[in-house]
C-alpha positions as CSV (number, residue, x, y, z in Angstrom):
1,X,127.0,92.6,67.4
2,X,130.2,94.3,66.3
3,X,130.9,97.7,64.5
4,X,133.7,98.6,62.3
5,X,134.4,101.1,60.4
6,X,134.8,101.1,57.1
7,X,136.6,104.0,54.2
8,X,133.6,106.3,52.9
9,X,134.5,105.3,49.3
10,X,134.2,101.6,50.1
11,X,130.4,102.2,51.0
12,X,129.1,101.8,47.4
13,X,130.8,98.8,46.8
14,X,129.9,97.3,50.7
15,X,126.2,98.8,50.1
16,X,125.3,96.5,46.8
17,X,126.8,93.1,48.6
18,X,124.2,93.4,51.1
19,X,121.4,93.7,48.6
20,X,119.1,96.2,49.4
21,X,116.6,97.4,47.4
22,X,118.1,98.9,43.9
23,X,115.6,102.5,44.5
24,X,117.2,102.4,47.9
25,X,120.5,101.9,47.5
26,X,120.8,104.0,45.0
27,X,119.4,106.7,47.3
28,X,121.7,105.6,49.5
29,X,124.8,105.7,47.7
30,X,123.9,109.2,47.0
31,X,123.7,110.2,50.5
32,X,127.1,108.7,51.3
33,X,129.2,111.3,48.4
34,X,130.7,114.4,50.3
35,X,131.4,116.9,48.1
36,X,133.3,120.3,49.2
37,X,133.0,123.4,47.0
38,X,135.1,126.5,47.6
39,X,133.0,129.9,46.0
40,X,135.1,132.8,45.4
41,X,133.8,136.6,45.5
42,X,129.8,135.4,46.5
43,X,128.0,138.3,46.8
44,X,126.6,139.4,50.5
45,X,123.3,139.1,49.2
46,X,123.6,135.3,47.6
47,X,126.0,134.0,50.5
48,X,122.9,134.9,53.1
49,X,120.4,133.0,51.0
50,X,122.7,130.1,50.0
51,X,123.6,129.9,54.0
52,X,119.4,129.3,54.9
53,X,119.2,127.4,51.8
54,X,122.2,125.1,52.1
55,X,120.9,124.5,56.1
56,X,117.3,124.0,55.1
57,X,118.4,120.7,53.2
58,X,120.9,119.6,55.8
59,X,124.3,120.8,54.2
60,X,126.2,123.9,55.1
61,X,127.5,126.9,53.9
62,X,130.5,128.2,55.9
63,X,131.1,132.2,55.7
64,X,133.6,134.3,57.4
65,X,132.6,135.5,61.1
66,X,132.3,139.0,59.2
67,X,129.6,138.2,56.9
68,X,126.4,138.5,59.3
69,X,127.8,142.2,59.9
70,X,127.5,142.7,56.0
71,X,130.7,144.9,56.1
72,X,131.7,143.5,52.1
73,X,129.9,143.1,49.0
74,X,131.4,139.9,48.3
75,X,133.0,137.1,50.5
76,X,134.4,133.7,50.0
77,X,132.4,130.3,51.3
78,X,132.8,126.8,51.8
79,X,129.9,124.7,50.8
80,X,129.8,121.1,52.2
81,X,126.9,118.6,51.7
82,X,125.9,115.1,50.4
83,X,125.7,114.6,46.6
84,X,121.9,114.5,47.5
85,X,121.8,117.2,49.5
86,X,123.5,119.5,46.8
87,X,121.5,118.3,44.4
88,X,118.3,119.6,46.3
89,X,119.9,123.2,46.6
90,X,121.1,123.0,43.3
91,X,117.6,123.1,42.6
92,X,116.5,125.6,45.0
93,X,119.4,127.6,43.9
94,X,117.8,127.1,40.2
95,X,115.2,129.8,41.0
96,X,116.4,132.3,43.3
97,X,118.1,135.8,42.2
98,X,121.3,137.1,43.4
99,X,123.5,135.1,41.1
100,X,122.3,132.2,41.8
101,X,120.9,130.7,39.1
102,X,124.4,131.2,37.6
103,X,125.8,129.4,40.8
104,X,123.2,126.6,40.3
105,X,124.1,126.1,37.0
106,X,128.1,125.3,37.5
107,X,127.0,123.2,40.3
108,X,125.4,121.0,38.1
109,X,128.2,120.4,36.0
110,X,129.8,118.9,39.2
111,X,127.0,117.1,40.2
112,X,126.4,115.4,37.3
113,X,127.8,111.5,37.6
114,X,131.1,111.6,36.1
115,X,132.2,107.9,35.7
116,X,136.0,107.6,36.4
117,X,137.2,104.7,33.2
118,X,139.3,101.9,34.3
119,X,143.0,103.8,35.2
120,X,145.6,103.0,32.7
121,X,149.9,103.7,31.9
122,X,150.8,105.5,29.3
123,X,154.6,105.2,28.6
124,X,156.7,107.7,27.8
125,X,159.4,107.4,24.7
126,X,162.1,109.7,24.2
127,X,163.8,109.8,21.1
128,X,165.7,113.3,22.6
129,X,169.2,113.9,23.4
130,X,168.0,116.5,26.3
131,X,164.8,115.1,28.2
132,X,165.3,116.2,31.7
133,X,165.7,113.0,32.8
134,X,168.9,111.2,31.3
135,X,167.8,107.7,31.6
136,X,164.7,108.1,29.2
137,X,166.5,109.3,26.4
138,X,166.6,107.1,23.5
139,X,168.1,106.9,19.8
140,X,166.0,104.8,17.4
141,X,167.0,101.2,18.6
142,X,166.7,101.9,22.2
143,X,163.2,103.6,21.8
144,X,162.3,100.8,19.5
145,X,163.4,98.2,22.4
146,X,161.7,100.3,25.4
147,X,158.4,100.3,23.0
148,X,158.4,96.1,22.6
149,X,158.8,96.1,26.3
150,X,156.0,97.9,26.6
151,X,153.7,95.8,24.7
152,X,155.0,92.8,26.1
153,X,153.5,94.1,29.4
154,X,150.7,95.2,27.7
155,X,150.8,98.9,28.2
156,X,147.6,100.5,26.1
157,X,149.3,103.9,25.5
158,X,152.5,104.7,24.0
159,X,153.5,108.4,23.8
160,X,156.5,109.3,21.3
161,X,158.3,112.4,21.2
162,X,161.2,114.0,19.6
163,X,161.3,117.3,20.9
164,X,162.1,118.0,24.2
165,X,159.0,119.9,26.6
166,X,161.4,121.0,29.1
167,X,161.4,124.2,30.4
168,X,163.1,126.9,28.3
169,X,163.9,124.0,26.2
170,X,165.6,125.0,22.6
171,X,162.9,124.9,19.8
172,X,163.5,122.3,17.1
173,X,162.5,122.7,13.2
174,X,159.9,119.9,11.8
175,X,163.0,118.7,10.0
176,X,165.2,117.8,12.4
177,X,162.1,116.6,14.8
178,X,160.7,114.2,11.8
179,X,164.5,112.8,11.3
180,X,164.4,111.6,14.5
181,X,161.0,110.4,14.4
182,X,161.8,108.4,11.4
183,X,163.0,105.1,11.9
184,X,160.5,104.5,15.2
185,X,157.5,105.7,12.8
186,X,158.1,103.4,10.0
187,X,158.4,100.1,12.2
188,X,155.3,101.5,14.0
189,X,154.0,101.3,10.4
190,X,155.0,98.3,8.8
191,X,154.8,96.2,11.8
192,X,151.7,97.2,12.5
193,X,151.8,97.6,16.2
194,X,149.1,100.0,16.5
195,X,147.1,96.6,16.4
196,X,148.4,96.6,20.1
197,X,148.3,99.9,21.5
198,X,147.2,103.3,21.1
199,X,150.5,105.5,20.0
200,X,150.8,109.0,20.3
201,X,152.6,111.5,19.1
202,X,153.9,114.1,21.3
203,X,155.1,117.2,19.1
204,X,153.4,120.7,18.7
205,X,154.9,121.0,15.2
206,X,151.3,120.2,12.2
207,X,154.3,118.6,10.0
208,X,155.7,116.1,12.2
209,X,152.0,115.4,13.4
210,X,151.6,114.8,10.1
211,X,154.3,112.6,9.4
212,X,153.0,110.1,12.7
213,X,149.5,110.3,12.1
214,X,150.5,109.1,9.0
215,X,152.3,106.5,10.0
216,X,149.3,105.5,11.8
217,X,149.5,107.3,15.3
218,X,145.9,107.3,16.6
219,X,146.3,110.2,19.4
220,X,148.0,114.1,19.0
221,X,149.9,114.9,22.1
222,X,150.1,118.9,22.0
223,X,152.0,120.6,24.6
224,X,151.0,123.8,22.8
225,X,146.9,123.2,23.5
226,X,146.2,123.0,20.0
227,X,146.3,127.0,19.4
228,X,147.4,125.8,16.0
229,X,144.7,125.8,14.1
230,X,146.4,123.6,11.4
231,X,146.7,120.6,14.7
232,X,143.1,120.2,15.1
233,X,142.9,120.2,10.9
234,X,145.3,117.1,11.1
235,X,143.2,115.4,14.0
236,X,140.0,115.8,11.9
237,X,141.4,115.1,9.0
238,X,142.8,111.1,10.7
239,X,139.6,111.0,13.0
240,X,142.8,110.9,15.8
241,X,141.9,111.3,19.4
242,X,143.8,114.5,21.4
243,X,145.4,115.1,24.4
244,X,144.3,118.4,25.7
245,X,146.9,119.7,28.1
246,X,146.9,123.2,29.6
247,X,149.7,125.0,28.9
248,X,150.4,128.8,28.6
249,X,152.6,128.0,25.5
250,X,155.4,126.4,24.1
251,X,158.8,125.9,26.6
252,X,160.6,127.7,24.8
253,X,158.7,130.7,26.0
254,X,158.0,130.3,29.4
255,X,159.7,133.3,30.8
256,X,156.6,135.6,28.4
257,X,153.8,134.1,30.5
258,X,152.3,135.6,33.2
259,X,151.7,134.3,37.1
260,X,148.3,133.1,37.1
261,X,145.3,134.7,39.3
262,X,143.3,132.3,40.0
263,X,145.0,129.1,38.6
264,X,141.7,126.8,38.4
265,X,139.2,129.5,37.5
266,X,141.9,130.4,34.3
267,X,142.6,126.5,33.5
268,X,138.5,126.2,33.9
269,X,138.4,129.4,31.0
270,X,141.7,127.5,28.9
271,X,139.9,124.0,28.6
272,X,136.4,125.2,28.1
273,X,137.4,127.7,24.9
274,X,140.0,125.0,23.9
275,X,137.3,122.2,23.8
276,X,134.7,124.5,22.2
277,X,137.4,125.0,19.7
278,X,137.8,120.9,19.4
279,X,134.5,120.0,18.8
280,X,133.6,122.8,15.9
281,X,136.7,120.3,14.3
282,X,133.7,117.1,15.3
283,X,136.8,116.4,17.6
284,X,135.0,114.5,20.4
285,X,138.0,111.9,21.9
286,X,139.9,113.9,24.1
287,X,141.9,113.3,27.0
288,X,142.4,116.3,29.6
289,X,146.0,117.1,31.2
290,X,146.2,119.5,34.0
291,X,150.0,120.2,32.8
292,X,151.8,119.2,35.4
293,X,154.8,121.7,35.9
294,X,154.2,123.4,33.1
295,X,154.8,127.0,34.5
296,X,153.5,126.1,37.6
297,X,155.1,126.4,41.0
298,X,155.1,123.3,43.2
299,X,152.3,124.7,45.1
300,X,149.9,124.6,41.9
301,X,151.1,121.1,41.5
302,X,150.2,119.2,44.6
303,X,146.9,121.9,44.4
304,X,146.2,119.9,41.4
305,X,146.7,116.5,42.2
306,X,144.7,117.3,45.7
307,X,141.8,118.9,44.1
308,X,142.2,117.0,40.8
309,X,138.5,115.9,40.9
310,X,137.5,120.0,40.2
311,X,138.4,118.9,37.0
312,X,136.1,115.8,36.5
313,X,133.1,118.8,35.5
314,X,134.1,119.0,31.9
315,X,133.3,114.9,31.3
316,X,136.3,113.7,29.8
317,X,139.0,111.5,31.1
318,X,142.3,112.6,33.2
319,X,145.6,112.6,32.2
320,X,148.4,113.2,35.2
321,X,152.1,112.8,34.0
322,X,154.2,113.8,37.1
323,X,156.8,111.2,36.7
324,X,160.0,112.8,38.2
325,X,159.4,116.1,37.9
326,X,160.9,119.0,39.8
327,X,158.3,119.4,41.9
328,X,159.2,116.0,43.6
329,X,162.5,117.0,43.4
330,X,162.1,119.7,45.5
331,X,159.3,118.4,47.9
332,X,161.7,115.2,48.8
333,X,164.9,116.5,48.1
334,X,166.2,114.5,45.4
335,X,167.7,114.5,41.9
336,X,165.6,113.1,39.0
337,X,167.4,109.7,39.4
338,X,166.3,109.2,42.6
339,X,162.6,110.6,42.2
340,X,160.3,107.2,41.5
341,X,159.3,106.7,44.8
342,X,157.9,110.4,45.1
343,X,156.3,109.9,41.1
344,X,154.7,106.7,42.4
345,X,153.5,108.2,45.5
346,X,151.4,111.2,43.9
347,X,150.5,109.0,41.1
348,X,148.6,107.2,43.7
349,X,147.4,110.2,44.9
350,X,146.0,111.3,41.0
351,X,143.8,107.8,40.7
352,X,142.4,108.3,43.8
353,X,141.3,111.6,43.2
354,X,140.3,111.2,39.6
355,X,142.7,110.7,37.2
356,X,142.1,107.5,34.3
357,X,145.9,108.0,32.5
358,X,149.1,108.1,34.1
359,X,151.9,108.9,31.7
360,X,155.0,107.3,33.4
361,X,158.9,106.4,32.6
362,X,158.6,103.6,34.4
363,X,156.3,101.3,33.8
364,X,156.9,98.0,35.8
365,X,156.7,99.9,39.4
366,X,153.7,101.5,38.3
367,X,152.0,98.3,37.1
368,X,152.9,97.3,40.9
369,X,150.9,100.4,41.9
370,X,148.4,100.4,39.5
371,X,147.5,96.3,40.7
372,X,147.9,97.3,44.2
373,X,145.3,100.1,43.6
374,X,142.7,98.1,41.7
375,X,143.0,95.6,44.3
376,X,142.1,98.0,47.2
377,X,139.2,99.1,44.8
378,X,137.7,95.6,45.2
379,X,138.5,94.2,48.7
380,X,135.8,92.5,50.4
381,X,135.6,92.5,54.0
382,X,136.7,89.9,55.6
């Protein structure tokens, strides 16, 4: 006899090779998903029920040491329990008063089996003369070069842009953004590549979205969070796919925006309006970015890639695209050139907590991640 140890999110894949029985093990696996839910402002009333609740089905609500004295109306808990147990107060929650029912009812979006897709690279092309990171910057033959690599390595998303996103960045007319779109687009086009990989068009300007989509672009890459009405017109007009990212606006106007509150309840509020807003367009492929330093300090950052799996409740795929940003920069220390380590490193950190799409400069180290990661996704023990 001999017992070892083995990583709570290997279980699944251990529990099938030793063949129980399918209603068991999927019982099973059920009982082996911790889940951990922070609740903000709970009311007295709702945090004493949950509490006997929570304990009746073998999970636990943790309140502050002040809460039995009912000093405050409202308090914040941690809730901690299996996927099974959860699921069990989510339906004892289902019926009880006190705000509840309401609490029951975003619980279940969480619950809910979200599967995470098969992770994948997205490559970023730069046809700027001011991307924040020298080395990325391309004029037409360069980008055109950097996007035949790609396919050679068979890299499934390609994401063009010719206006720079960073921040306070000068805005750009359609004109000048379409000139240099130009030469790229039309080889795109008559080469056909889009046979090969999914491109994307990263601009927040309808006409040059226009102009790509035309070209035959299959995915709109708004910074801007489609608040143009005329960019989710052009996706339903070229059944194109959307990347949703949360922004608070365009670069150019970052110092307008406001701190945020409560950074995930507002993102929560941003994506849920903003896909409401999709799908009246019968826009239903969409990919979710969390925005990565988009007027977010480097504490929201890591917050985000820790607690990326928050985000998994809305059912659609993740997009993380922290390849060497400042907040690497400023965590280890180093200038953009020397930031691929630290992009790999929470890159790894994103798939493991949920993300499907990494958009990436560089794409051979992170197909040396991305292989490392699949394999550890698949290791048998010996």
């Amino acid at each position: 006899m001999f017992l070892e140890r083995i990583a709570p999110g290997s279980f699944a894949l251990e529990l099938a090779r030793i063949t129980p029985h399918p209603t068991g093990q999927a019982i099973m696996a059920q009982k082996a998903q911790l889940l951990a839910f922070k609740i903000t402002d709970l009311p007295l009333s709702a945090a004493l029920t949950l509490k006997q609740e929570a304990l009746r089905v073998g999970a636990e609500l943790a309140t502050p040491k002040d809460c039995i004295l009912a000093k405050k109306t409202h308090y914040p808990c941690l809730l901690v329990g299996t996927l099974d147990q959860l699921e069990r107060l989510r339906a004892k929650c289902s019926t009880q008063a006190f705000g509840l029912k309401r609490l029951a009812s975003m619980l279940e979006s969480h619950l809910q089996t979200h599967r995470v897709q098969t992770p994948a690279l997205m490559a970023i092309i730069n046809l700027t003369p001011d991307s924040f990171y020298p080395h990325s910057r391309c004029n037409p033959q360069k980008a055109l070069d950097r996007i035949y690599t790609c396919l050679e390595h068979k890299i499934p998303y390609i994401d063009i842009g010719a206006a720079s996103s960073r921040p306070f960045s000068p805005p750009i007319s359609p004109q000048e953004e379409i000139a240099r779109l130009k030469d790229v687009c039309m080889e795109v086009k008559t080469s056909n590549l889009t046979q090969h990989a999914i491109f994307s068009i990263d601009t927040y300007h309808a006409k040059s979205a226009d102009f790509a989509l035309g070209c035959g672009f299959q995915l709109l890459n708004d910074v801007n969070g489609f608040r143009d009405e005329k960019m989710c017109t052009l996706a339903q007009r070229y059944g194109a796919g959307v990347i949703l990212m949360h922004s608070l606006g365009v670069p150019m106007n970052m110092d307008h925006f406001a701190p945020y509150t409560h950074l995930f309840k507002e993102m929560d509020t941003f994506f849920s309006a903003s896909l409401a807003r999709l799908q009246e367009y019968g826009i239903e492929n969409i990919i979710l970015d969390v925005g990565i330093g988009f007027n977010k300090t480097t504490a929201h950052n890591l917050a985000l890639i820790q607690h990326l799996r928050h985000f998994l409740h809305l059912g659609y795929p993740l997009l993380v695209g922290a390849s060497r940003k400042k907040c690497i920069g400023d965590i280890c220390a180093k200038e953009v050139e020397q930031r691929l380590a630290g992009t790999l490193a929470l890159h790894l950190v994103a798939l493991q907590h949920g993300a499907t799409l990494l958009r990436v400069h560089d794409i051979e180290p992170h197909l040396d991640m991305l292989h490392i990661y699949q394999a550890l996704q698949t290791i048998e023990l010996p």
